[in-house]
matplotlib code that plots the C-alpha trace (Angstrom):
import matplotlib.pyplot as plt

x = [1.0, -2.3, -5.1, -7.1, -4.3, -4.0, -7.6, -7.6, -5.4, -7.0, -10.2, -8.8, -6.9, -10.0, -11.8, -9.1, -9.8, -13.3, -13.0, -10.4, -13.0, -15.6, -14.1, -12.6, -16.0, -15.5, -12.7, -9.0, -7.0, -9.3, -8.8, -5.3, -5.0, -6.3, -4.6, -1.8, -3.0, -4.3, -0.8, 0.9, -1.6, -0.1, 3.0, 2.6, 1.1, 4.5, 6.1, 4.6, 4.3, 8.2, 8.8, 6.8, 8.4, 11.8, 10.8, 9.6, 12.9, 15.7]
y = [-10.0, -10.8, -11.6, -8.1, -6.3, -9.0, -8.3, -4.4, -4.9, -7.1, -5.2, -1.9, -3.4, -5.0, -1.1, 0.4, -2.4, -2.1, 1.8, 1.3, -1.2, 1.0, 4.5, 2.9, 3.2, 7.1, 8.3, 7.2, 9.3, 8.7, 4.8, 5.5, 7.1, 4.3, 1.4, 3.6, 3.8, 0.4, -1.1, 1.6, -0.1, -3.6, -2.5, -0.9, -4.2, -6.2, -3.7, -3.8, -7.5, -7.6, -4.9, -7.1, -10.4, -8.6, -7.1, -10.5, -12.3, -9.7]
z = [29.9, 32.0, 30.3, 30.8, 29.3, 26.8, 26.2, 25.9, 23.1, 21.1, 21.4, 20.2, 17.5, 16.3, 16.8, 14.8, 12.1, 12.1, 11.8, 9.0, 6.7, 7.3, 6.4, 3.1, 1.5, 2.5, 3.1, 1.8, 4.0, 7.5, 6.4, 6.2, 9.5, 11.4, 9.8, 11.0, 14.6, 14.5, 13.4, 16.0, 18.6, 17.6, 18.2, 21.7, 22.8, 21.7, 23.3, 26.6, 26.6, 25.7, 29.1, 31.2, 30.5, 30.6, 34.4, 35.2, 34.2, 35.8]

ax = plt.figure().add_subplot(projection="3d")
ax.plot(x, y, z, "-o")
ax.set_aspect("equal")
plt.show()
């Protein structure tokens, strides 16, 4: 994975965390929704770094 992509990742992950602490004060269900999209975010970036390194090997 190159760096920007790399990058783009880690900054929405840490949006999605941010947003998650901050609606806990307010809202349960809002905090629960994005710990959900920022674990789903996680996820797509293992997943996209696990497509490009299989591309780049076959």
């Amino acid at each position: 994975m190159n760096k920007s992509l790399g990058l783009l990742f880690a900054v929405t992950s840490m949006v999605w965390m941010t947003a998650t602490a901050i609606s806990l004060d307010y809202n349960g269900w809002l905090a629960l929704l994005f710990f959900v999209l920022c674990i789903l975010n996680i996820g797509a970036g293992f997943m996209v770094k696990a497509r490009l390194r299989k591309s780049r090997v076959s």
